[in-house]
C-alpha positions in Angstrom: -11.9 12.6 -9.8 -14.0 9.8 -10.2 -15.6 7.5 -6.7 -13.8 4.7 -7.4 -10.2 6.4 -7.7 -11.0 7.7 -4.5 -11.8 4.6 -2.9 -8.5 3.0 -4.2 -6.3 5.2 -3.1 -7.5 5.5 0.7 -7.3 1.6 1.0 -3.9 1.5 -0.7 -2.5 3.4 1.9 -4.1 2.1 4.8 -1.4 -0.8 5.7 1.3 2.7 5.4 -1.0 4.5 8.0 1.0 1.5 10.8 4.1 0.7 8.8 5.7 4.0 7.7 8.0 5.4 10.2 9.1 8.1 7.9 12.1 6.5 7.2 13.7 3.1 5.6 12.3 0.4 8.0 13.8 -2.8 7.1 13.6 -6.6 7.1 15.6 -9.8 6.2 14.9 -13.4 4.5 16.1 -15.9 2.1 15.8 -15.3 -1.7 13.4 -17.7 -3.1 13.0 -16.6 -7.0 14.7 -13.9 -9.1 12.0 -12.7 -11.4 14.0 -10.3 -13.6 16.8 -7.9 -13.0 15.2 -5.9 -10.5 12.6 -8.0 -8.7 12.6 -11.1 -6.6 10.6 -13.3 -3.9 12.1 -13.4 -0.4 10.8 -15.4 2.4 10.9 -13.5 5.7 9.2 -15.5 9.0 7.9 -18.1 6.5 5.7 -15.8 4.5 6.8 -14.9 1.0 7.8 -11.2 0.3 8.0 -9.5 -3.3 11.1 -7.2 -3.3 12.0 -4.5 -6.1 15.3 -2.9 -5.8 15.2 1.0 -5.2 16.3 3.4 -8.0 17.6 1.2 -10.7 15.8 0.1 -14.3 16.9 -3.0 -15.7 16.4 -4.3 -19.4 13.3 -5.8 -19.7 10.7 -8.1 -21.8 12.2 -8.6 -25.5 15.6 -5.5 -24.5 18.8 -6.7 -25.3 20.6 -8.0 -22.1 17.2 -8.4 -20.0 18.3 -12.2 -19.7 21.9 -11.6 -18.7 20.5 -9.0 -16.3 18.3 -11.3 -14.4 20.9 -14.0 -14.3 23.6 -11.2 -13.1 21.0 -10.4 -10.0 20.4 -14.3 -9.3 24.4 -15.1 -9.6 24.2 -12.1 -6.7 21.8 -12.9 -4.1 19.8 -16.5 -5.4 19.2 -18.4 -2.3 21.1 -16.2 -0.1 19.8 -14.2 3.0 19.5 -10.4 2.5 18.7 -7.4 4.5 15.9 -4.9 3.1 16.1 -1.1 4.0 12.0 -1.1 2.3 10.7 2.9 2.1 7.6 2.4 -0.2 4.7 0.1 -1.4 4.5 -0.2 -5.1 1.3 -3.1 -5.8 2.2 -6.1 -4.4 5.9 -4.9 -4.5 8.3 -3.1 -1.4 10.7 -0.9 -2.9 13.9 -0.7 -1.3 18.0 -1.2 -0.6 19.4 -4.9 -0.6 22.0 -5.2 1.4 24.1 -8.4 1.0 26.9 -8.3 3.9 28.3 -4.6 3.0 27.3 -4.9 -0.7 24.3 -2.4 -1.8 23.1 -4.7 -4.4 21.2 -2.0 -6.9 24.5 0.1 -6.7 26.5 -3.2 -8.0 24.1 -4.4 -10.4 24.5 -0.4 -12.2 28.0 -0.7 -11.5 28.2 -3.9 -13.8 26.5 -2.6 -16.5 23.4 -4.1 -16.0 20.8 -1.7 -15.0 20.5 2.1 -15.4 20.3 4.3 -12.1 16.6 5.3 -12.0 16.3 9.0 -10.9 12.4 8.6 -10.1 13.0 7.0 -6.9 16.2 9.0 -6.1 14.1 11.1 -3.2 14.0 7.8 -1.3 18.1 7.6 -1.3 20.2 9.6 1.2 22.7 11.9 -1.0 25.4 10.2 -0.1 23.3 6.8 -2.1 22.0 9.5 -4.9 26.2 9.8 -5.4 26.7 6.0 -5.4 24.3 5.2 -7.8 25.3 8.2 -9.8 29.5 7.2 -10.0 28.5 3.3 -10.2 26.6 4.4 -14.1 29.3 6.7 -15.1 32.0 4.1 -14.2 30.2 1.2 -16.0 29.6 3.5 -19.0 33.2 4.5 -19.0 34.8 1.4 -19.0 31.7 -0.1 -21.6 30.3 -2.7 -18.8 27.5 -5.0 -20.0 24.7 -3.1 -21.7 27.0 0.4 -22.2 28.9 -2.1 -25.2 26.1 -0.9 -27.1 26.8 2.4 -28.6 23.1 3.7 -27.4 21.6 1.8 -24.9 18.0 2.0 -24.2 16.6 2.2 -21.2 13.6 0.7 -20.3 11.4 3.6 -20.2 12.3 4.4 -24.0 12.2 0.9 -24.7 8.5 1.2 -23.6 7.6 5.2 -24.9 8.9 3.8 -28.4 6.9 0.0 -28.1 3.7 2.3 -26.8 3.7 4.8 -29.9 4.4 2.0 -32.4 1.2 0.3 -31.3 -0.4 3.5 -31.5 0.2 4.2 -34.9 -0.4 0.9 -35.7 -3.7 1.1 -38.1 -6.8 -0.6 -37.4 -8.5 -2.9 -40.0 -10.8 -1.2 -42.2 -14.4 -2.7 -41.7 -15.6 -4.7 -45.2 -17.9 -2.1 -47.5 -21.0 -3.9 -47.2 -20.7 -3.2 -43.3 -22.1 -0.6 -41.9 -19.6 0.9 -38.8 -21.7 0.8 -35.0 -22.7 3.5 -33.8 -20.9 4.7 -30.6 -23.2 3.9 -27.5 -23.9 6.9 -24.5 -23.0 5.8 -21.4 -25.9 6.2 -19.6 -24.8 4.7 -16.0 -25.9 6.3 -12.8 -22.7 7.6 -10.9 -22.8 5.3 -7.2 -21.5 6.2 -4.3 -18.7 4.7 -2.6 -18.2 0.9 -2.4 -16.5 -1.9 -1.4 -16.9 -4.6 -3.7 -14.9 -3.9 -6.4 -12.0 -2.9 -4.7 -11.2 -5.7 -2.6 -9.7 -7.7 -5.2 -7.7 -4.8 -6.3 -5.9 -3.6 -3.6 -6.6 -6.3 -0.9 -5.2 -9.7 -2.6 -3.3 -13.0 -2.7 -0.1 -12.0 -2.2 -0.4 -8.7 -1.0 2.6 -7.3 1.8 3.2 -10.5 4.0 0.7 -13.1 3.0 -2.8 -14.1 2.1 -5.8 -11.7 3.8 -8.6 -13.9 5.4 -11.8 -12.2 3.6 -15.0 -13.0 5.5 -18.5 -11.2 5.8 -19.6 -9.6 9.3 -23.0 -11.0 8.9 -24.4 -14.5 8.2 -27.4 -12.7 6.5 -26.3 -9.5 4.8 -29.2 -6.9 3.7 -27.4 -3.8 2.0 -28.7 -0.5 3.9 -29.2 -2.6 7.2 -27.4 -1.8 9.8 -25.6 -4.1 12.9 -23.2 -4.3 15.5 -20.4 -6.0 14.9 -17.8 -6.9 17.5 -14.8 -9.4 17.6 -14.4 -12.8 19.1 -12.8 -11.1 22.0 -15.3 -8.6 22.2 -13.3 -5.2 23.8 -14.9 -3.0 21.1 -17.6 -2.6 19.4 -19.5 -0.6 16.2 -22.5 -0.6 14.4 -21.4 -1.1 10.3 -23.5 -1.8 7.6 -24.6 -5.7 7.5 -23.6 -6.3 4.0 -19.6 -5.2 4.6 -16.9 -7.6 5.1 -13.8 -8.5 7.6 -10.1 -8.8 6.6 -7.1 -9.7 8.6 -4.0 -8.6 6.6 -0.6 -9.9 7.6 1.6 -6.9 7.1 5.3 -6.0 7.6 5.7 -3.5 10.6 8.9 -1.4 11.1 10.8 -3.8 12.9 10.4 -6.1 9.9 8.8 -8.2 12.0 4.7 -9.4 10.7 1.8 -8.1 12.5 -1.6 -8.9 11.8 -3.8 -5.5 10.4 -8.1 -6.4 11.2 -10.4 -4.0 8.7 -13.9 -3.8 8.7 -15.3 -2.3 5.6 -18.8 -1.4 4.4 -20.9 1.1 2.4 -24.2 2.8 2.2 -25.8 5.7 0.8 -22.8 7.2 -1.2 -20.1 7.0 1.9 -17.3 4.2 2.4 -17.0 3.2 6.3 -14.3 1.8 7.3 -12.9 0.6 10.9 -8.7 -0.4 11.2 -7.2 -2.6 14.2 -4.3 -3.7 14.6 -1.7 -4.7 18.0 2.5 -4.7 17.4 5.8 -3.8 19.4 5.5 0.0 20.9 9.0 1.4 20.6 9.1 4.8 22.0 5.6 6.0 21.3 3.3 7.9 23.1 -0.7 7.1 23.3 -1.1 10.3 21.6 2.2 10.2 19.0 1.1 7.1 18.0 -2.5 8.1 16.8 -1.1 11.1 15.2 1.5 9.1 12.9 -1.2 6.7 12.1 -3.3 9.5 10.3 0.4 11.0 8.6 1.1 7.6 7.3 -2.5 7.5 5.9 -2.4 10.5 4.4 0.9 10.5 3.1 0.5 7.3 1.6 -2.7 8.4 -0.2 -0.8 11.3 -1.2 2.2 9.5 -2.5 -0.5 6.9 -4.2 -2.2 9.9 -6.2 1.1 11.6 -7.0 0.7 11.1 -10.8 -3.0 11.7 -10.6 -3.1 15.0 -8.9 -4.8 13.8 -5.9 -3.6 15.6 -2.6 -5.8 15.0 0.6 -5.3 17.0 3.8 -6.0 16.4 7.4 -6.8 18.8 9.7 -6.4 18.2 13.1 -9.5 18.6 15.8 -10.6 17.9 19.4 -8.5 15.6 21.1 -10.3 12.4 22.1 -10.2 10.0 25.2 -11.9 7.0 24.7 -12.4 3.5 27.4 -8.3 4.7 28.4 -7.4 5.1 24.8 -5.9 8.2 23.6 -6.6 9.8 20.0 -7.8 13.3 17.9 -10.4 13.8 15.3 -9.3 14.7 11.8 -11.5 16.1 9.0 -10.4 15.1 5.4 -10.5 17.2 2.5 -9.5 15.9 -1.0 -11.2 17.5 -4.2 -15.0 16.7 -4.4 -14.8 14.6 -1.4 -14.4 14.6 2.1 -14.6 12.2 5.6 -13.2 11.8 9.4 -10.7 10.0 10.7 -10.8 9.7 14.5 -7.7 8.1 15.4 -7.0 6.3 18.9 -4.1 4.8 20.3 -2.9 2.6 23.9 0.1 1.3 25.0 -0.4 -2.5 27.0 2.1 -3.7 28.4 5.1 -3.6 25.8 2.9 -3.5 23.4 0.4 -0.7 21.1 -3.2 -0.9 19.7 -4.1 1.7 17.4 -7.7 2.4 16.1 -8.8 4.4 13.0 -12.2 4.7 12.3 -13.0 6.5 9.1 -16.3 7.6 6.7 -15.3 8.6 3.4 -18.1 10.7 1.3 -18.8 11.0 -2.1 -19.9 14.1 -3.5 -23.2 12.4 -3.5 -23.1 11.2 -0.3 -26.3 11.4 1.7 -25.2 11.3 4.8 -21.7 12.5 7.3 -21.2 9.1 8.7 -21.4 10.9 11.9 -23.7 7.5 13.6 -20.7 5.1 12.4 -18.2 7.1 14.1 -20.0 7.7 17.3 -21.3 4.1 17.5 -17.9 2.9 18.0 -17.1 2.0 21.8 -14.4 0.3 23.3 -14.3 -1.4 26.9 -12.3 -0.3 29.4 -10.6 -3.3 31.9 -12.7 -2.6 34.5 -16.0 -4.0 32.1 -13.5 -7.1 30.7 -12.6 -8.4 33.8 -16.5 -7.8 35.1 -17.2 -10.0 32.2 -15.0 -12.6 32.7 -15.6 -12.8 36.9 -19.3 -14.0 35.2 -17.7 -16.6 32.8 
């Protein structure tokens, strides 16, 4: 498993690590743009939301019936407010149910022949839904709906197995005689540790979740391997991070489909990614110390759903329980393949609200050091120290 697979999957699941409840969470808005049969642009709190609907395939690119599929979905929901039962991050997608009024709009659009049912994401329906979907294709295929005229419909996964091995055998233009053919070139590249610069605008972009992340570096004079404390504008925690990393603020959908903001500071040195996560919301019924505990599931589950196909499984086991400036939390060590890290986790309610912390190193296999000085640098002040500060404002 390469570093920089490694480094893409723990950030992808980093906004899951607040958001995931375990369950459907959900959302509403105002449909803005239907891009094809099964996708479309909602706007939800005034920020623009990419939707795909949950278990279904519809035709797509140059299929017959892609175009009567996409104008089937607008006809459907174009311009008109839905509710989103969302259970997974997919890119810059959220997977889930659309609800218009009592209509499941996935089941209809199988039920009028245009979309299959998609079994891959049938674990995120109930059974009851799995049976829905299931009786809305063999209705429409009995009664020759839409795309079941045809006497073999292809679904879009063929549709793109057959266009992938047609390009494959697909010869190559022979080079001219008179040239001779390169030779192939070693790749002599030193493996790096982990970093942080190339995955920023992979996983943390335009568009992403809610809205635009604000991208900004922690210092105004970054020197890679130098070290600094860094603390935010209202200054109730601190930790010393490497100068050269950079601060994001993410707006992200929570589980009350309401839009919290999600703070990250990131940085690397030596072969280890370090990595600090903030972020304040609505408490519901959790505890200081349930709270810190999901945060770590949802991060780990959400790696491990990310790295499904790729045979990546990480594992957390649980440590010492922590107490921090009134904050609440346990130490996890990480295990995935040649890697390995900590996740120290630490959560507070105030007032009717929660701030969670996780503060992670991540190390490479080459990694030449534990990360242990990131972790313990981190501090947060108690009230007593804030309002000691402020009587001298």
């Amino acid at each position: 498993m390469t570093n920089r697979l490694l480094r893409i999957l723990f950030l992808l699941a980093l906004p899951l690590a607040v958001c995931s409840s375990g369950s459907a969470a959900s959302l509403q808005g105002q449909v803005t743009e239907v891009s094809d049969g099964e996708s479309f642009t909602l706007v939800s709190q005034k920020l623009p939301v990419k939707i795909r609907l949950i278990a279904i395939a519809a035709p797509a690119g140059e299929q017959a019936y892609a175009g009567i599929a996409r104008q089937h979905l607008a006809d459907l929901i174009l311009k008109k407010f839905v509710v989103i039962r969302y259970s997974a991050l997919q890119g810059e997608f959220l997977i889930g149910q659309v609800l218009l009024g009592d209509m499941d709009v996935g089941a209809q659009m199988i039920r009028d022949g245009v979309a299959w049912y998609n079994h891959k994401d049938e674990r995120l329906l109930s059974e009851v839904e799995q049976k829905i979907y299931g009786q809305s294709q063999d209705a429409a295929r009995a009664e020759r709906r839409g795309l079941w005229q045809d006497d073999s419909p292809v679904a879009p996964w063929d549709f793109e197995k057959a266009r992938l091995a047609k390009a494959t055998l697909t010869p190559s233009p022979a080079l001219p005689p008179s040239l001779p053919r390169p030779k192939p070139v070693a790749n002599k590249v030193k493996p790096r540790g982990l970093a942080n610069e190339d995955l920023m605008g992979g996983v943390i972009k335009p568009g992403s979740i809610a809205g635009q992340p604000d991208v900004k570096p922690i210092s105004a004079q970054p020197s890679p391997g130098r070290w600094q404390k860094y603390q935010p504008e209202d200054r109730h925690f601190s930790v010393i991070a490497p100068s050269d990393g950079v601060e994001v603020t993410l707006p992200v959908l929570n589980a009350d489909g309401g839009i919290v903001d999600m703070h990250y500071v990131i940085g690397n040195d030596k072969g280890s990614l370090y990595f600090l996560m903030w972020t304040r919301g609505p408490n519901g019924t959790a505890t200081d110390a349930s709270a810190a505990a999901a945060a770590v599931k949802g991060m780990v589950d959400g790696i491990n759903r990310a790295g499904e196909r790729l045979g990546v499984v990480i594992t957390a086991t649980p440590g010492r329980n922590l107490k921090l400036g009134g904050y609440v939390g346990r130490r996890y060590l990480l295990d995935f393949g040649p890697a390995s890290g900590e996740v120290r986790a630490l959560s507070k309610q105030i007032d009717e609200e929660r701030e969670i912390f996780l503060i992670c190193v991540l190390n490479a296999p080459n990694s030449e050091t534990t990360g242990a000085e990131f972790l313990n640098s981190f501090r947060i002040r108690g009230a007593s120290e804030q309002k000691a500060e402020s009587s001298k404002q």
